[in-house]
C-alpha positions as CSV (number, residue, x, y, z in Angstrom):
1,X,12.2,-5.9,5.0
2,X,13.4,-8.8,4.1
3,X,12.8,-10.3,0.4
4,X,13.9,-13.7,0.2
5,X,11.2,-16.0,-0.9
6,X,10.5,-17.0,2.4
7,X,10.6,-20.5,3.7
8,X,8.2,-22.7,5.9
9,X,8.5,-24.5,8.4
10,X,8.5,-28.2,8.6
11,X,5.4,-28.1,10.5
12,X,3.6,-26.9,7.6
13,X,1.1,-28.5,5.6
14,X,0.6,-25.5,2.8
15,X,2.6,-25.7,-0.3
16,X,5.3,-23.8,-0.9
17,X,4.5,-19.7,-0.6
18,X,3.6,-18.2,-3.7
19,X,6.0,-14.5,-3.1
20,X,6.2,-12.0,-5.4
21,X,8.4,-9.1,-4.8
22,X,8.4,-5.6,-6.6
23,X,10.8,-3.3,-5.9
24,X,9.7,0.4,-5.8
25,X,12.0,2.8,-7.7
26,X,9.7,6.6,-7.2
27,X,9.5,8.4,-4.0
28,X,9.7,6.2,-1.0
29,X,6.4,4.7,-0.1
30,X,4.0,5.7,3.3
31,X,1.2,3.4,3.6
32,X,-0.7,1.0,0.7
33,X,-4.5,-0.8,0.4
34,X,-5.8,-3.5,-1.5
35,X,-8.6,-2.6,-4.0
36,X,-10.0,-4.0,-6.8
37,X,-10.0,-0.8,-9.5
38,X,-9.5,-0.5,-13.1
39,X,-5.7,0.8,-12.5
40,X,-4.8,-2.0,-10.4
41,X,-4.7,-4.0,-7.1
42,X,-3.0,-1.5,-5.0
43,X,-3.1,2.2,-4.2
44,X,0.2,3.2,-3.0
45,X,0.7,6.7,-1.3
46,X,4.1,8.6,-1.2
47,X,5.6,10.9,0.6
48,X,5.6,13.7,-2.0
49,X,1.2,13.1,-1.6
50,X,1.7,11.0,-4.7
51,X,-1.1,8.2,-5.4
52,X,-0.4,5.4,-7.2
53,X,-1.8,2.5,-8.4
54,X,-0.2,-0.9,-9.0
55,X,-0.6,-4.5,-11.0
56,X,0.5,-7.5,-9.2
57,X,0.6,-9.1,-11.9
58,X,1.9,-7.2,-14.5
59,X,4.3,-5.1,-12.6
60,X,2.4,-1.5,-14.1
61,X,2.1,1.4,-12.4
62,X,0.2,4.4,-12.9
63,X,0.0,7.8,-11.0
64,X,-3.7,8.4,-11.1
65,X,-3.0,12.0,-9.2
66,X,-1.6,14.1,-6.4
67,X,-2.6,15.8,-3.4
68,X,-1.5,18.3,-1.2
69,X,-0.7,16.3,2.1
70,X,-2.4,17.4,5.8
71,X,0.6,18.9,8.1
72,X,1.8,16.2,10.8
73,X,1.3,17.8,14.2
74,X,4.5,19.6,15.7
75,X,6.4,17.5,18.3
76,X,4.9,17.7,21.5
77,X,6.2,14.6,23.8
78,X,3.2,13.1,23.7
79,X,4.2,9.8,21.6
80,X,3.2,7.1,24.7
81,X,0.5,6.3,22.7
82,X,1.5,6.8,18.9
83,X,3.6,9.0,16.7
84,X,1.4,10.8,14.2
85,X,1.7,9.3,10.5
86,X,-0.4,9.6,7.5
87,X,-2.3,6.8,7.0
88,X,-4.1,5.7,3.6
89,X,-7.6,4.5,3.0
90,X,-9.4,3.4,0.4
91,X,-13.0,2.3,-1.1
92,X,-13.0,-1.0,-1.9
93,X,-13.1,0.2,-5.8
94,X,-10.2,1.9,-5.5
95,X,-12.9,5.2,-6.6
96,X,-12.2,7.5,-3.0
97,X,-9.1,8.0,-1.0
98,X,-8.8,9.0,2.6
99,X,-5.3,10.4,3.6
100,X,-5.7,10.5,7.4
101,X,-3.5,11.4,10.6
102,X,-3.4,8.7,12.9
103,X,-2.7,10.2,16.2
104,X,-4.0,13.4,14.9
105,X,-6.9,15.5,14.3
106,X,-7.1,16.0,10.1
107,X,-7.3,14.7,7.0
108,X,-8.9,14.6,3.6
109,X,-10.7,12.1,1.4
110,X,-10.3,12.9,-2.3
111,X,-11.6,11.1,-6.2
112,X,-8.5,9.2,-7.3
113,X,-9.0,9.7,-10.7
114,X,-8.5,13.6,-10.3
115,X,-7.0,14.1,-7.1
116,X,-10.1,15.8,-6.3
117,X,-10.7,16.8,-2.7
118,X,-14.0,15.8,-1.4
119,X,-14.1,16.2,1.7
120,X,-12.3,17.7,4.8
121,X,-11.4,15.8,7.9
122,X,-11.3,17.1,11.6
123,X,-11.6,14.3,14.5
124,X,-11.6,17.0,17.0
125,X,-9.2,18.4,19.1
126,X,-9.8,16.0,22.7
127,X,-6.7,13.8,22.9
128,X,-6.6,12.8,19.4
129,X,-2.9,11.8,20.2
130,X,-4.2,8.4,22.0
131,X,-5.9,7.0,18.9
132,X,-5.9,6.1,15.5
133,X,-8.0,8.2,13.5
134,X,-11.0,6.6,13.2
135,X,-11.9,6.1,9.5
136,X,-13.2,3.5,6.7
137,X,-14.9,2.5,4.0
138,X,-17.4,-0.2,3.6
139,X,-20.5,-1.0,1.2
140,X,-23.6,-0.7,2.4
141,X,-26.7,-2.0,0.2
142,X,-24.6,-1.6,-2.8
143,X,-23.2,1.7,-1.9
144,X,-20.1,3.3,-1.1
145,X,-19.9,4.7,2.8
146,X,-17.1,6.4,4.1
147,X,-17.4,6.3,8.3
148,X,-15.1,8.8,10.3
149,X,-14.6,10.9,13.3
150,X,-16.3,13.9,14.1
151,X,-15.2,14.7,17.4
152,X,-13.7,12.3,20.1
153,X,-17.1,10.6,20.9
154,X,-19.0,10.8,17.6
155,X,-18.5,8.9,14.6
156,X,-20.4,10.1,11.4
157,X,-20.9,7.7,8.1
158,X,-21.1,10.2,4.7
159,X,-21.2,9.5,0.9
160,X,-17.5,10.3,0.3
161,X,-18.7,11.7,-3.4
162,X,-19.9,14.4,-1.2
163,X,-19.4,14.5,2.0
164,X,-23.4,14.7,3.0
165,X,-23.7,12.9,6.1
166,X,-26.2,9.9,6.3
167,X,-26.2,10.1,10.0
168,X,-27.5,13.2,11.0
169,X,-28.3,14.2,14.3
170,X,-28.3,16.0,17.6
171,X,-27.3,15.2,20.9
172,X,-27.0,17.9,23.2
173,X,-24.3,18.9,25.6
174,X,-23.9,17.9,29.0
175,X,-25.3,21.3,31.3
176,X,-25.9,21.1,35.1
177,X,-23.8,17.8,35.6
178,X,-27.1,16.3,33.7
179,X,-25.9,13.4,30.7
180,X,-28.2,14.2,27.8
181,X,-29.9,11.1,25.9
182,X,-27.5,9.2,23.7
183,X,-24.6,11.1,25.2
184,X,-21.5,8.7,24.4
185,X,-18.6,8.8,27.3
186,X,-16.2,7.2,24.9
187,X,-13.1,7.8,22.7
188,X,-13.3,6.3,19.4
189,X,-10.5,4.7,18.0
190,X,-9.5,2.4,14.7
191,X,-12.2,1.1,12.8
192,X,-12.5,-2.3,11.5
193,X,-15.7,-3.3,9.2
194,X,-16.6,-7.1,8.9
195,X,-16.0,-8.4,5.4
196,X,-19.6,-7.8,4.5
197,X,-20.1,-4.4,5.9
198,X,-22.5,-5.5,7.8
199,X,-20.6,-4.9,11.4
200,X,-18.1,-2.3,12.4
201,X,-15.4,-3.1,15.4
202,X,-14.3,-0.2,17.3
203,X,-11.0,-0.3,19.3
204,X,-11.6,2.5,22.0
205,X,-11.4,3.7,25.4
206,X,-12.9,5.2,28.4
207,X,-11.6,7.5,30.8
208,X,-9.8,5.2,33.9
209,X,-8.3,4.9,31.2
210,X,-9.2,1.2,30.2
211,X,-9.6,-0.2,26.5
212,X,-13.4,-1.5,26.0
213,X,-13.9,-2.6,22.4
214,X,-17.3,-2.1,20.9
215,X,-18.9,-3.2,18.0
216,X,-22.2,-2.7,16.3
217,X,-24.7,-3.5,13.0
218,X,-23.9,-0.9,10.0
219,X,-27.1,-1.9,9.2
220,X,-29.4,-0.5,12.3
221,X,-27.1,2.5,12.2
222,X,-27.5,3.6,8.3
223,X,-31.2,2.3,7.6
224,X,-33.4,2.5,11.1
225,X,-31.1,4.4,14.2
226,X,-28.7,7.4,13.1
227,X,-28.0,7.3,17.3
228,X,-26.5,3.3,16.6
229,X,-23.5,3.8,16.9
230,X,-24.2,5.8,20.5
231,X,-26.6,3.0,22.2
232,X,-28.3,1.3,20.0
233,X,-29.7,-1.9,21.1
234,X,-27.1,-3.6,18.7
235,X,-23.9,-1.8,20.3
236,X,-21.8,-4.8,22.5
237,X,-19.1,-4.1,24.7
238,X,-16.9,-7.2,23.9
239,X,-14.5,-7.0,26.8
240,X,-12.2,-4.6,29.2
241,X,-8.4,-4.1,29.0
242,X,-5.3,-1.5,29.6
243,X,-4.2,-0.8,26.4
244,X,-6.0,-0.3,23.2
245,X,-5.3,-0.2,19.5
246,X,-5.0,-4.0,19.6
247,X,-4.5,-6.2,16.9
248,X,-7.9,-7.7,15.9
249,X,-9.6,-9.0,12.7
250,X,-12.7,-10.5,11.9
251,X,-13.3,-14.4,10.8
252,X,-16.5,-13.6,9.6
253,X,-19.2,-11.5,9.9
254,X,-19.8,-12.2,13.7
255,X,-16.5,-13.8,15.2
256,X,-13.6,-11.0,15.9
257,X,-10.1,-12.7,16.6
258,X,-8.6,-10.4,19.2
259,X,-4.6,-10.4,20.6
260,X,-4.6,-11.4,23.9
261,X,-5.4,-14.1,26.5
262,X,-6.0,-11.2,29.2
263,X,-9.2,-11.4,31.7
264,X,-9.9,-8.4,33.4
265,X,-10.6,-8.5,37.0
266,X,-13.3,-6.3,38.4
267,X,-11.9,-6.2,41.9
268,X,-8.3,-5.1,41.3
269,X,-9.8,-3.7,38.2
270,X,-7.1,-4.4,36.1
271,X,-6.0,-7.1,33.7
272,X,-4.8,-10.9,34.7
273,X,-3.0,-13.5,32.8
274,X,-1.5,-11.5,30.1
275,X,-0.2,-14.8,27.9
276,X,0.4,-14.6,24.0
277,X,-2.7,-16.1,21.7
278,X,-6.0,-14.6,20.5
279,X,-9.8,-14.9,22.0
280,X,-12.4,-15.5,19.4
281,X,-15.3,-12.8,20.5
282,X,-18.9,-13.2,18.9
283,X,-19.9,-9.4,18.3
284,X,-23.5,-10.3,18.8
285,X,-22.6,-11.2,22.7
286,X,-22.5,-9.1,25.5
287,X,-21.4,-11.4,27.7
288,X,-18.3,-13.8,26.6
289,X,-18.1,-16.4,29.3
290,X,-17.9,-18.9,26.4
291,X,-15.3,-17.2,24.2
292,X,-12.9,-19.6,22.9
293,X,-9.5,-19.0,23.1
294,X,-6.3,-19.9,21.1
295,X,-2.9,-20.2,22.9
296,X,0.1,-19.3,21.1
297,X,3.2,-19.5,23.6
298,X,5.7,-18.9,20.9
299,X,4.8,-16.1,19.7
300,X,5.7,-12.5,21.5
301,X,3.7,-10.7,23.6
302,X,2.8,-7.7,21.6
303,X,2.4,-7.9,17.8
304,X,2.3,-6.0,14.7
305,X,-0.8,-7.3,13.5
306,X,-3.8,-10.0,12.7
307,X,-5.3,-11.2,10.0
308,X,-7.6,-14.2,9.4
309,X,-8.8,-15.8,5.5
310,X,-11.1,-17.6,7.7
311,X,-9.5,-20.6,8.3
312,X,-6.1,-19.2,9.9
313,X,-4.9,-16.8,11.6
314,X,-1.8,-15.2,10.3
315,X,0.4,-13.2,13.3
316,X,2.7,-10.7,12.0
317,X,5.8,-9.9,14.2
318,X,8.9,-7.8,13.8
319,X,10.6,-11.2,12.4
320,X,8.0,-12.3,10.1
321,X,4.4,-14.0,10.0
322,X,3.2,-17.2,11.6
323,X,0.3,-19.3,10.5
324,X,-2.5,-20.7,12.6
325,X,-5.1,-23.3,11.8
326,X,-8.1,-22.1,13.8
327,X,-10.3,-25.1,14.1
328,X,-7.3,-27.1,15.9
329,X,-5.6,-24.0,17.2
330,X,-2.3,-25.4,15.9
331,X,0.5,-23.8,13.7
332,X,0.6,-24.4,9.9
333,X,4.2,-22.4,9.1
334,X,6.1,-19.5,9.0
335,X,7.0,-16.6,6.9
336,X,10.3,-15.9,8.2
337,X,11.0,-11.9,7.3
338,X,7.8,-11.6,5.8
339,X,6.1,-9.0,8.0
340,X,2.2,-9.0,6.4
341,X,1.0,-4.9,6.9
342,X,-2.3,-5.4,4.7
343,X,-4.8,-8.3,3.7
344,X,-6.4,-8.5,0.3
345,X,-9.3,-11.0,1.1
346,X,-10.7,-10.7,-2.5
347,X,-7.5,-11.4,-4.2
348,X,-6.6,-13.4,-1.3
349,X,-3.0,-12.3,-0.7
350,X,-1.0,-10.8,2.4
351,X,0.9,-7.7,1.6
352,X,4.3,-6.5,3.3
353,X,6.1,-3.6,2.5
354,X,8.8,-0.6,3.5
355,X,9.2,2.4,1.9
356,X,11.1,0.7,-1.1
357,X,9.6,-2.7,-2.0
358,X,6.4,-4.7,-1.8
359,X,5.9,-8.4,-1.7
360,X,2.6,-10.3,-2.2
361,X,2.3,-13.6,-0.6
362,X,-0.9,-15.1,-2.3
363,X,-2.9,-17.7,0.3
364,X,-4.3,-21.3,-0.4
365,X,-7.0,-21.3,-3.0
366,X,-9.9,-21.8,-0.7
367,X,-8.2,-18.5,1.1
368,X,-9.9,-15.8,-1.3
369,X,-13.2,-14.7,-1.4
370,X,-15.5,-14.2,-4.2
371,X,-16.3,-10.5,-5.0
């Protein structure tokens, strides 16, 4: 990664980027996310299962504990879709860890403060190679939820104190070619919850195979309809595609900014007019026929990654990030070598990193969010 403060273009209208870069001098680094806990503003895992937490501001760093990490899968070939990695999340509080296997089966969430396992993670062994695992944290009515996958077509939310599920229930497996009720015929794959917890995206797929999106109210699934997340009335199918594990992010709580200006044409049944930009989807829709739709001819294809404050969109590529204004669907600037990996929306800062620095890049004022 590059770690020059990096420069705008003249096109922009911000002021000049606000970088801070920290170099990391311990055991090379795996993944990071934001939090807002008492030992700092980042956890940080490494690849000896370390977990750290760090001070933006202050440059500190603490090792709140250890853990013993999940095995990777042996190489078997199949790497089309993904190559397994561990991949870190955390509560928003910085209290619960998961240490997952994307493109895996397994994992673990544990207490930070005492590297405390809490919990044991198995997504099932049905082509968990083609998928993220599917896992996050959220706050629901002033409470900490940790959502995960159970098998390839089940997703189960649990107090990650405990693991006790707060979705419990039975659907019965398929016998004489019959589909039992709430029977889901869909693999579920990363997990993206709205700002306020109220929504949860879902990048998935069906067998053809073809990429169909979903997304759903937390709320109907935790307090009134444990089958929600199955076919509840709330559940929209936000649009049809050939690949999956797409870069999307939420605006707010009911506008997803998806990667792609791709329709997808019934007839042929695949997709048509694959051009660079992003199609703003309204989660409470299940038909989009007015979805608008941002251009963005200069930018490549396929992307790292997405993120939005709100007011921009910010593009992360393999040779930096690129700002959007979303009202006017218009670039603001570039990051040249800056390649954003993580958002902090409270804080209000993009994060990039390798496995031996990390560089903030703290957004216009009106850019973070209130706790």
């Amino acid at each position: 990664m590059n770690t020059n403060i990096p420069h705008r273009s003249p096109a922009s209208t911000h002021e000049s980027p606000a970088l801070n870069t920290l170099t990391w001098e311990h055991t090379p680094i795996v993944d990071i996310c934001a939090v807002q806990a008492g030992y700092g503003h980042l956890l940080v895992l490494t690849t000896d299962g370390s977990l750290h937490g760090v001070d933006l501001d202050t440059g500190c760093r603490t090792t709140p504990c250890s853990v013993s990490l999940p095995p990777l899968p042996p190489p078997t070939g199949h790497t089309a879709f993904g190559t397994p990695a561990y991949r870190l999340h955390a509560s928003p509080d910085g209290r619960y860890a998961a240490i997952v296997t994307d493109y895996g089966r397994h994992g673990l969430v544990v207490d930070v403060a005492t590297g405390s396992p809490t919990m044991q993670l198995d997504g099932g062994d049905y082509y968990p190679h083609t998928v993220p695992f599917s896992a996050c944290f959220l706050r629901h009515r002033d409470r900490t939820i940790f959502v995960h996958r159970t098998a390839w077509n089940r997703l189960d939310a649990a107090d990650p104190a405990t693991g006790a599920s707060l979705t419990a229930r039975d659907i019965a497996p398929y016998a004489n070619d019959e589909r039992p009720e709430h029977y889901l015929d869909y693999f579920h794959g990363r997990l993206v919850p709205s700002l306020d917890g109220s929504r949860l995206f879902d990048d998935g797929w069906v067998w053809q195979p073809v990429s169909i999106p979903r997304a759903w109210s937390v709320d109907a699934w935790l307090d009134a309809n444990p089958f929600e997340s199955e076919d509840g009335e709330s559940v929209v199918s936000l649009t049809q595609r050939d690949d999956w594990d797409t870069p999307a992010c939420w605006i707010d709580s009911r506008h997803i900014a998806y990667w792609g200006l791709a329709d997808w044409d019934e007839e042929e049944f695949a997709e048509t007019g694959q051009d660079a930009g992003v199609r703003i989807l309204d989660v409470t829709e299940a038909l989009q026929s007015n979805d608008r739709r941002i251009p963005m001819a200069t930018e490549p294809d396929r992307i790292g990654d997405l993120f939005s404050d709100g007011a921009s969109l910010y593009v992360a590529t393999h040779a930096g990030t690129t700002i959007w204004n979303i009202a006017s669907g218009t670039p603001l600037g570039t990051l040249p070598g800056f390649v954003a990996r993580r958002h902090d929306p409270v804080r209000g800062s993009l994060i990039a990193f390798d496995a031996g620095t990390i560089a903030e890049y703290r957004l216009p004022v009106p850019a973070a969010h209130t706790a």
